[in-house]
Residue frames relative to the residue before (quaternion, step in Angstrom):
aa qw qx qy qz dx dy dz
X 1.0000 0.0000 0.0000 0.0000 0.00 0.00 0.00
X 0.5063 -0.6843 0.4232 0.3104 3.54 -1.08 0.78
X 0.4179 -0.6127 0.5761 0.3436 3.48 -1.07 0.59
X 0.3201 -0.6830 0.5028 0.4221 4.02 -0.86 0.42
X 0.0675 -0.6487 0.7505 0.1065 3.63 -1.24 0.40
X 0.3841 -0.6370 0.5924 0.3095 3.86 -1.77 0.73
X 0.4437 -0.7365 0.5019 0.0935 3.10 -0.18 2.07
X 0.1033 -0.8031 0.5649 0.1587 4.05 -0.73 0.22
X 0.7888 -0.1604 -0.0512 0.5912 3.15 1.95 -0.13
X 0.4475 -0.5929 0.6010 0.2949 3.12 -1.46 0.68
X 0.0976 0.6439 -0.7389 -0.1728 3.68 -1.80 -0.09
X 0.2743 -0.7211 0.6351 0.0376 3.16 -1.21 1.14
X 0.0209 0.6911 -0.7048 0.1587 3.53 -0.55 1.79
X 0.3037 0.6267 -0.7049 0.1348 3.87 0.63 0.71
X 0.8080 0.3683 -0.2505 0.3856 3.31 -1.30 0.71
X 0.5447 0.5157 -0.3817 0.5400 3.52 1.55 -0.17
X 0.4457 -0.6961 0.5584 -0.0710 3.72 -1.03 1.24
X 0.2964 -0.7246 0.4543 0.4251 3.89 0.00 1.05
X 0.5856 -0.0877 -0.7465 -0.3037 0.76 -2.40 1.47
X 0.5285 0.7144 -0.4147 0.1958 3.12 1.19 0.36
X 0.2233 0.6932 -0.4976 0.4712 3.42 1.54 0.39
X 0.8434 0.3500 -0.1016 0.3948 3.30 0.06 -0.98
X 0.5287 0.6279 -0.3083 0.4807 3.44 1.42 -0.63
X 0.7087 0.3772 0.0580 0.5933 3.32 0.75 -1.71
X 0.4527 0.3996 -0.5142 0.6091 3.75 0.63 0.87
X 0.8075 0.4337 -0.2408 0.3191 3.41 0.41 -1.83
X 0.4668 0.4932 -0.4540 0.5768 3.86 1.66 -0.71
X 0.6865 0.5801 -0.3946 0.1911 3.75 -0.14 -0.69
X 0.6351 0.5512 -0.1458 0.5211 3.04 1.21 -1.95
X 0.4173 0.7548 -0.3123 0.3983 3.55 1.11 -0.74
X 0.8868 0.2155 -0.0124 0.4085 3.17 0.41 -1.82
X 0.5775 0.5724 -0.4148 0.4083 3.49 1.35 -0.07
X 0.5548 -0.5198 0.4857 0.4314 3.59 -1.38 -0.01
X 0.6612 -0.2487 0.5182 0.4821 3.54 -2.20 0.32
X 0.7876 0.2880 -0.3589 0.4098 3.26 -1.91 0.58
X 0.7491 0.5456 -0.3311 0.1774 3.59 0.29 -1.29
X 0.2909 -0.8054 0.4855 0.1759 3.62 -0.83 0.35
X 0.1546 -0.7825 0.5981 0.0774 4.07 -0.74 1.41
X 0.1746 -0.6965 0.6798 0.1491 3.24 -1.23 1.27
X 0.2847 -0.8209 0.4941 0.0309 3.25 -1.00 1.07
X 0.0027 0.8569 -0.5146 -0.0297 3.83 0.54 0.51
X 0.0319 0.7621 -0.6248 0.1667 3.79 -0.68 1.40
X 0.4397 -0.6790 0.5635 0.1678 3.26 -1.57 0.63
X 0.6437 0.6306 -0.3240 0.2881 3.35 1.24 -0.33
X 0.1455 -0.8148 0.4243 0.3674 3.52 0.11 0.39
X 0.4803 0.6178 -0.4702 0.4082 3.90 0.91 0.25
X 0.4501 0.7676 -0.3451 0.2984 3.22 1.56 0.04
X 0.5926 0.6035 -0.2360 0.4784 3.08 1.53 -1.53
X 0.7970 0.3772 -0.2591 0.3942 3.86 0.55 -0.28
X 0.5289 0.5688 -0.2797 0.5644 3.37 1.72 -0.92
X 0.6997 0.1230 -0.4572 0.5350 4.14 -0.15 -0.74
X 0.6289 0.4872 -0.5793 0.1777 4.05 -0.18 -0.23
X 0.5079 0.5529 -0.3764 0.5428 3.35 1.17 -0.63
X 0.6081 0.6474 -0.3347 0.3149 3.47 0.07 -0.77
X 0.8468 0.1684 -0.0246 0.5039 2.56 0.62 -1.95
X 0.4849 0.4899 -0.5199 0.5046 3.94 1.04 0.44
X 0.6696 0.4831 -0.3125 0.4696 3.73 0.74 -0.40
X 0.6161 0.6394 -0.1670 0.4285 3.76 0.95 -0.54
X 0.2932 -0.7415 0.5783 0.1723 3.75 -0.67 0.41
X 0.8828 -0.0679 -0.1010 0.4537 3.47 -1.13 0.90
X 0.4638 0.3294 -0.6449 0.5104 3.36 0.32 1.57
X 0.2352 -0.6361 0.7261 0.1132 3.29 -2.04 0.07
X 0.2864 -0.4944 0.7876 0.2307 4.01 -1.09 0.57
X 0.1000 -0.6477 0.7517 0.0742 3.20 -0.87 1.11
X 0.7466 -0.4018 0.0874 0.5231 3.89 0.92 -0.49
X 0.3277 -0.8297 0.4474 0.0642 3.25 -1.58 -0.09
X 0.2177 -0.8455 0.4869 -0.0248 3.65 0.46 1.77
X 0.2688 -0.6340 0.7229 -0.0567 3.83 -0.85 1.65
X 0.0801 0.6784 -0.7199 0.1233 3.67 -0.07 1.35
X 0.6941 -0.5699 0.2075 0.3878 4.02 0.50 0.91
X 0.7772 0.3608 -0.1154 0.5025 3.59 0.93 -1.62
X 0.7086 0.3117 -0.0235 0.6326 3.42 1.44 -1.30
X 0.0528 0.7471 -0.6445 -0.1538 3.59 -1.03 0.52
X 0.3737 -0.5685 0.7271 0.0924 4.07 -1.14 1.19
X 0.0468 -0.5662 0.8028 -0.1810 3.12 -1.60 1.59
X 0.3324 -0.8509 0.3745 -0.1588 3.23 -1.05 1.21
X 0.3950 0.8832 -0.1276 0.2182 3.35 1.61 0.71
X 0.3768 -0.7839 0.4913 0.0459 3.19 -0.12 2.06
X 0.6203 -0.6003 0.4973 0.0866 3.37 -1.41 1.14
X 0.2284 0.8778 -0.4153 -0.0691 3.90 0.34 -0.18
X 0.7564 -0.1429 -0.1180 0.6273 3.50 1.17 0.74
């Protein structure tokens, strides 16, 4: 079960194919403030490895988490400076 976080935005990349999962996570996070938290909702399932890499490889973001609901997979990524 998902943990709640105060989402500040959604991005919808269903149907985007790597790498734009990850492209279009990173333009987002971009534009939010420190603190803030993107929910990312994709259809790819190569997704689940591409934003974690990303974001373990990546300064000031965090994977706070990631929810495999089968059709749709939610990625969860907080801004930290």
């Amino acid at each position: 079960m998902s943990e709640t976080f105060d989402i500040a935005e959604t991005l919808d990349v269903k149907g985007a194919s790597c790498p734009m999962p990850v492209v279009k996570t990173k333009q987002a996070i971009d534009d939010l403030a420190e603190g803030s938290v993107l929910e990312v909702l994709a259809t790819d399932s190569g997704s689940m490895s591409d934003i974690e890499g990303w974001a373990d490889g990546t300064n000031g973001v965090a994977l706070l988490e990631q929810v495999d609901e089968g059709d749709v997979y939610k990625h969860y990524v907080e801004k930290t400076d």
